[in-house]
C-alpha positions in Angstrom: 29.3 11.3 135.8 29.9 7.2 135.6 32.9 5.9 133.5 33.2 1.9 132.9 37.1 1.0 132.7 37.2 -2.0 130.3 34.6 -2.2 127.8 34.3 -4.1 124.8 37.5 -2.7 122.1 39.0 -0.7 125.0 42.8 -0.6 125.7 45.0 1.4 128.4 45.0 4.1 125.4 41.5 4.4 124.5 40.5 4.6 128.2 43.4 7.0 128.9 41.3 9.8 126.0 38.1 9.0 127.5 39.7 9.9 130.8 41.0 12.7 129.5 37.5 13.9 127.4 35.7 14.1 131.1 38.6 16.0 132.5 37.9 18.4 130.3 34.4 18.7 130.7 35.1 19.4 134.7 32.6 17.5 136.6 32.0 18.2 139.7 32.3 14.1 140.5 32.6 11.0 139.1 32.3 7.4 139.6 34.2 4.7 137.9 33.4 1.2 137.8 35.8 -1.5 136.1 33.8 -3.7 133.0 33.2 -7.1 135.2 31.3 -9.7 133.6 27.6 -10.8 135.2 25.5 -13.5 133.8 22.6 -12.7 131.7 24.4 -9.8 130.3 25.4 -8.8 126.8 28.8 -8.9 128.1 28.4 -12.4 129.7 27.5 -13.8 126.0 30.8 -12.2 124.2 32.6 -13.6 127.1 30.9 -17.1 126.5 31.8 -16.1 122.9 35.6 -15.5 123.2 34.5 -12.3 121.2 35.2 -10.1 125.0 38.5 -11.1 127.4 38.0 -8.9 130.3 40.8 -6.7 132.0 43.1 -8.4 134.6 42.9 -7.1 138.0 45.9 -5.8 137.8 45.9 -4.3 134.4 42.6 -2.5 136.0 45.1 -1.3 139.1 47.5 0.1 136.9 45.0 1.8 134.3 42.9 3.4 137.5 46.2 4.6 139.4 46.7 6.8 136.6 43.2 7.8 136.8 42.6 8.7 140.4 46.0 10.5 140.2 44.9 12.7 137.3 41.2 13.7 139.0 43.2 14.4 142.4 45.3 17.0 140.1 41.9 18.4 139.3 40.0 18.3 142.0 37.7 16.2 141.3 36.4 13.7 143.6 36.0 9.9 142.8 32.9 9.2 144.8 33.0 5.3 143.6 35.4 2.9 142.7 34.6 -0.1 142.0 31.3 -2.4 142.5 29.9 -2.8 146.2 29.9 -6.3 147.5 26.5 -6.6 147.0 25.2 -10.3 147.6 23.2 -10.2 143.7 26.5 -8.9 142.1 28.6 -11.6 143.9 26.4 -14.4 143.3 26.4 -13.3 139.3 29.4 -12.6 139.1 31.8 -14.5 136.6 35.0 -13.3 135.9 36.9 -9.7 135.7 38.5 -7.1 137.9 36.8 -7.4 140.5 37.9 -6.9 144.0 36.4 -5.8 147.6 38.8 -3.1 148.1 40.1 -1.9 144.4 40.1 1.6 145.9 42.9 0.6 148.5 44.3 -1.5 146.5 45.0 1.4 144.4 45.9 4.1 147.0 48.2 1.6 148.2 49.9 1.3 144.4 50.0 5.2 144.4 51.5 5.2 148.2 54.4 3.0 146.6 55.3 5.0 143.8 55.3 7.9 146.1 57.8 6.1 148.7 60.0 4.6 146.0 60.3 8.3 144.1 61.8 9.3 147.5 64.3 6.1 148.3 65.1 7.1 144.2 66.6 10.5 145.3 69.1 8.9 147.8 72.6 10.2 146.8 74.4 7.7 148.5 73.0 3.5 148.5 71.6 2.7 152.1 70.5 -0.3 153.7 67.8 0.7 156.0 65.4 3.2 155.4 62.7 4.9 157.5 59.1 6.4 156.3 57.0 8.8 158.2 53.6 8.7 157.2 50.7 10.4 157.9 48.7 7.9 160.8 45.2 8.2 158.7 47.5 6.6 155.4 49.3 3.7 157.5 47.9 1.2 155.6 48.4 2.8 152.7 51.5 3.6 152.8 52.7 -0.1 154.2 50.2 -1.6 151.4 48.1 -4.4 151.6 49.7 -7.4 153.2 52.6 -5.5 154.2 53.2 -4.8 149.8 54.8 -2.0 149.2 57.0 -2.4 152.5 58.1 -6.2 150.8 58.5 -4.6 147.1 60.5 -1.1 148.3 63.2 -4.0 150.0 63.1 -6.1 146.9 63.8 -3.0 144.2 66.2 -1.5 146.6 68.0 -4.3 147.8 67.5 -3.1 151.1 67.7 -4.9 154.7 65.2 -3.3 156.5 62.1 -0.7 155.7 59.7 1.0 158.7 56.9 2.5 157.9 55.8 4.4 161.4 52.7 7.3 161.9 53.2 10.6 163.1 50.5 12.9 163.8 50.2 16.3 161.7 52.1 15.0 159.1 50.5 16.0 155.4 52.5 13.6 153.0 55.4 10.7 153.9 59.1 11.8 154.4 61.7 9.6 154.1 64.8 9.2 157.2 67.7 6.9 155.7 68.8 5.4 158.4 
């Protein structure tokens, strides 16, 4: 099953129930693509029109976090995300969500909440805090550029944050230092 993210007249909700409808219909994949505007498409002329403003990127992050979090719940496996770098696509390309690595970009977002959720359940304030991650989800779990490790020490006030790999390890777990 293919889902755009985005269309013409959607919003956060409206995607959120259509989300929701293929859930329920249990497919055994899917594949969802964010609503980027090519030339020489219908979508290219409402654009040119005013009549479409596509989604930010980060509107598209934050809608699609939800969404890969609800078909991992299920099951369900998300074979695509996003549009390959295809030279045609790039060279058409105008304006929308798009981005190389949305995937990561997003697993990275999810990796965050999952970190901060634990540095939330501190009962006592710290100032240094350690993460053990799995070693496949390093990058992940540090974000891109170093993200989430920068916005865990900004939310937290905090002086230092490591992120280090450990073998065997299923899911992060947090060592306040």
């Amino acid at each position: 099953l293919q889902m755009m993210s985005g269309l013409p007249g959607d919003t956060e909700e409206t995607f959120a129930q259509t989300v929701d409808d293929v859930l329920n219909w249990n497919p055994d994949f899917v594949r969802i693509y964010p609503t980027l505007v090519i030339k020489g498409t219908e979508i290219h002329e409402m654009y040119l029109s005013k009549v479409f403003v596509p989604w930010s990127l980060e509107k598209t992050i934050s809608a699609l976090k939800e969404v890969v979090i609800k078909f991992r719940r299920r099951n369900i496996p998300i074979i695509r995300l996003g549009l390959p770098s295809e030279p045609s696509m790039l060279e058409n390309f105008v304006a929308g969500p798009y981005h190389p690595s949305i995937r990561y970009l997003i697993d990275c977002r999810i990796g965050l909440d999952e970190l901060s959720a634990m540095v939330k359940e501190l009962p006592v304030y710290q100032k240094s805090i350690s993460f053990q991650v799995p070693v496949k989800k390093l990058s992940i779990y540090k974000g891109h550029k170093l993200e989430n490790v920068l916005k865990i020490k900004e939310i937290f006030n905090l002086n230092e944050v490591t992120v280090n790999p450990l073998d065997g390890l299923e899911s992060p777990q947090m060592i306040a230092a």
